[in-house]
N, C-alpha and C positions, 0 to 999 in steps of 0.2 A: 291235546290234553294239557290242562294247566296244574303245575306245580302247587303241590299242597301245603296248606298255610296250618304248623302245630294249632294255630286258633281257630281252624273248621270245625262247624260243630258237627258230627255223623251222630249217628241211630247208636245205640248200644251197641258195644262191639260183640256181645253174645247173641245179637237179634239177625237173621238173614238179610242180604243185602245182593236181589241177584243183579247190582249196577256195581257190583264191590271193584272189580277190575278197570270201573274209570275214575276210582278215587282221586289216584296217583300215578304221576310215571314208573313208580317203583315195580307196580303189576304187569309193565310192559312182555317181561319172559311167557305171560300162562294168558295172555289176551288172547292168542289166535286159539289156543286148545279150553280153554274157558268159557270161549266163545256161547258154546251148548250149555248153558248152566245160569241161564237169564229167565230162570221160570221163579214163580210166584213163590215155590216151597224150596226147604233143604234139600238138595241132592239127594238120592236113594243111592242105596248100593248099586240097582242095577242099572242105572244111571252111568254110575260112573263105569260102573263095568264096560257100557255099552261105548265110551268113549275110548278105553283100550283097545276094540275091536274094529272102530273104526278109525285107529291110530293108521298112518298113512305108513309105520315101521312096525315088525314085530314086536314089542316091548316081553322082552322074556330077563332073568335073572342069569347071573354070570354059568349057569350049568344049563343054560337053554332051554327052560321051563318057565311055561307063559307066567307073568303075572297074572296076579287075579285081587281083585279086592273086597274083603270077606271081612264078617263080623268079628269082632274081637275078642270075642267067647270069656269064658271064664279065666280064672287066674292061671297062670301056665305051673304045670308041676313038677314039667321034667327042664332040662335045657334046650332040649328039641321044640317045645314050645314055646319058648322066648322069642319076643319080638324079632332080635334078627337071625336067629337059629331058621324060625317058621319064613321068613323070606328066602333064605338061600335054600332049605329043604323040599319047601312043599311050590315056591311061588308066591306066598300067602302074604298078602300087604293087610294088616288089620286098621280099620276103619272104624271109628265111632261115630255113631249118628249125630247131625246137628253139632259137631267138633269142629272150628275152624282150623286146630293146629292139624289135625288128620286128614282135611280137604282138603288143604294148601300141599299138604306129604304127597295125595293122591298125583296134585296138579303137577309138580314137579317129577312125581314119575313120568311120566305124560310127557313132561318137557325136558325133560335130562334123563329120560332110560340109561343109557347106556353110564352113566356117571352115577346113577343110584343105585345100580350093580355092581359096578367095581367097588362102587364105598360101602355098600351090603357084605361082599365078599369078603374087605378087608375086616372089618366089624366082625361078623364069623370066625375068620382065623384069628384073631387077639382074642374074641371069646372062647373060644375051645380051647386057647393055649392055657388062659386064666382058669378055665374049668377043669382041666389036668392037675394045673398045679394047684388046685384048691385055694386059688386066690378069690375072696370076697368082693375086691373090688377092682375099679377098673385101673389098667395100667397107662401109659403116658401113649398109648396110640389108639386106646379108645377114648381118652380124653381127646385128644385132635380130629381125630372123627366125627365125634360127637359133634364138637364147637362149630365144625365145619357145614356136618348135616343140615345143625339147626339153625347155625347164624353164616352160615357163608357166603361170602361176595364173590363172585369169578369177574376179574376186573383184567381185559383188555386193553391191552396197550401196544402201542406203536413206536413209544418216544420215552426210551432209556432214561431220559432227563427226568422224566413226569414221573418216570415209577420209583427211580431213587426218590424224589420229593416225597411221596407215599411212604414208603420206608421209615424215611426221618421224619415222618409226623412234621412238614413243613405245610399244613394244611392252608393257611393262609395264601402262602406263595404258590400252590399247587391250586386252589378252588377259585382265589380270587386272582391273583397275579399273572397267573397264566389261566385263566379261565377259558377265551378263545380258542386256545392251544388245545385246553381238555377236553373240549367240543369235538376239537378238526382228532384227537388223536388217542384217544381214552375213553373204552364207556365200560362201565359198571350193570351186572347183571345180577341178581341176588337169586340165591339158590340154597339158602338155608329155607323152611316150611317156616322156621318160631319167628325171624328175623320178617318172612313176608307176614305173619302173625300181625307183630308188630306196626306194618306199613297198615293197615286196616286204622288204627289211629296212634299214627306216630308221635311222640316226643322228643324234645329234644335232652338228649342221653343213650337213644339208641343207638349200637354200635354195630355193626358187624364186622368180622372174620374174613380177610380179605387172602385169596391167591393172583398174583399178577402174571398174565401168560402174557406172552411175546406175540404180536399178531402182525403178517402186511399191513401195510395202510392204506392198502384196496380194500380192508374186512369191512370198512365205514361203511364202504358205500355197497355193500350187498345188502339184499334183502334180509331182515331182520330170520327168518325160515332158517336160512343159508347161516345166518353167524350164528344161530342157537347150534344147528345139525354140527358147527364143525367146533366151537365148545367145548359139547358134548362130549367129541370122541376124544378132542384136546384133555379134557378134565378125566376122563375115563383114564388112558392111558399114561394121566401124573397117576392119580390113585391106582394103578396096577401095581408102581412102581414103590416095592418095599425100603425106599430111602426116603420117601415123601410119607408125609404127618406121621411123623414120630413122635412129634412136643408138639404142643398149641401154640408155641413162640414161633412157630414155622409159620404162621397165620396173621398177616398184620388190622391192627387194628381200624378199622373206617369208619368215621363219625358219618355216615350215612346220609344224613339232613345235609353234611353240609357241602356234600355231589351236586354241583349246577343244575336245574331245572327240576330238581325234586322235591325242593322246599321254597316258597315265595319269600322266607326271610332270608333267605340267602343272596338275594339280588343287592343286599345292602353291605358294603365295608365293615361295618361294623359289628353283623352278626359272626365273626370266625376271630372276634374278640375276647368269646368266651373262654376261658381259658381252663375253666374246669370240662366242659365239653370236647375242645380242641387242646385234647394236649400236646405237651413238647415232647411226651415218649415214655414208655414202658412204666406202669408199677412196679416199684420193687417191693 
């Protein structure tokens, strides 16, 4: 698959596209479970339902009740009816028809179960605390949740050096300078639904949300199956753990385009010169 160029031209992004997972390498995570979903129309619900079922794992929510994915019904009234109330309570993943941001949600169940339970769960508990104390709005760990849901990168690594590099937004010296390096010993896996939104026709300015977990640097060379499965439960049991996403600054940020082989302009020196794209660190 060849890296996508911000100048391809694609279909409308609101139009079907059941080739949509060879756009980019960025679709690499949902290619194998996506697989089924190369027909002519939008997905149906029972569609997608029918690929939970022939999910090769249980796919249930952090209390052991199947998922399922069900129409989106009317406006919710109570708090039990809320988007993540109705995941942790009933199993109930709501699906809007012909929606890309809610098919790419579906895909990622599918491919990170076990990490969109535990981020379900955590979502639940800071909802229900904020719903006690009659707080309106969200507090500083469903904002990192959030960020994380929608724009999240789970970015593998092998080599201490490369992920301080990431840290300090030394993007240059990390995508270009060591580029080789990032090949043999770093790969990036995108696991927000809005951020793969996005990769349907990316620009340059998109960013995601990055955690960097610690991996052998045997995980390269397993089957892509194998490094999703073990992920998974890697990302599951950070998010169990009530020290992690507490603030969105736990989250670093990743100019996305400019991750080797995901973008054509990136083969050139002088695209990670942009300096309002790549920057040196933090808004304040």
């Amino acid at each position: 698959m060849c890296a996508l160029s911000t100048e391809t031209v694609v279909r409308n992004v609101s139009d079907w596209d059941p080739q949509f997972l060879a756009r980019t390498p960025m679709f690499e995570p949902l290619q194998g479970i996506g697989a089924a979903l190369q027909t002519a129309h939008w997905p149906r619900l029972d569609e997608l339902q029918r690929l939970l079922e022939d999910s090769r794992v249980r796919i249930v929510n952090s209390q052991n009740m199947p998922i399922r994915f069900v129409s989106q019904g009317t406006k919710p009234r109570s708090f039990e009816d809320k988007y993540e109330p109705r995941i942790y309570l009933k199993g109930e993943v709501p699906v809007r028809p012909e929606n890309w941001h809610d098919l790419l949600n579906a895909l990622v169940w599918l491919t990170f179960p076990k990490s969109k339970a535990a981020l379900n769960r955590r979502h639940f508990l800071a909802a229900s605390e904020s719903e006690e104390k009659g707080d309106k709005n969200r507090g500083p760990v469903q904002d990192a949740l959030t960020l994380f849901d929608e724009g999240g990168v789970i970015v593998a690594c092998s080599d201490s050096k490369l992920a301080q590099l990431l840290v300090d937004f030394k993007w240059k010296e990390l995508f270009w300078v060591n580029r080789d390096t990032v090949a043999a010993s770093m790969k990036f896996f995108l696991f927000g639904h809005a951020i793969y939104e996005k990769a349907l026709q990316p620009f340059t300015g998109v960013t995601g949300r990055g955690v960097i977990f610690p991996v052998a640097a045997d995980f390269f060379a397993a089957a892509l199956e194998l490094q999703l499965q073990l992920l998974d439960e890697t990302v599951a049991d950070y998010l169990t753990n009530p020290q992690h996403f507490n603030r969105t600054a736990e989250l670093a940020p990743i100019p996305i385009l400019g991750i080797p082989g995901w973008n054509a302009e990136n083969d050139h020196e002088t695209y990670y010169e942009n300096e309002v794209y790549f920057r040196s660190g933090r808004e304040t």
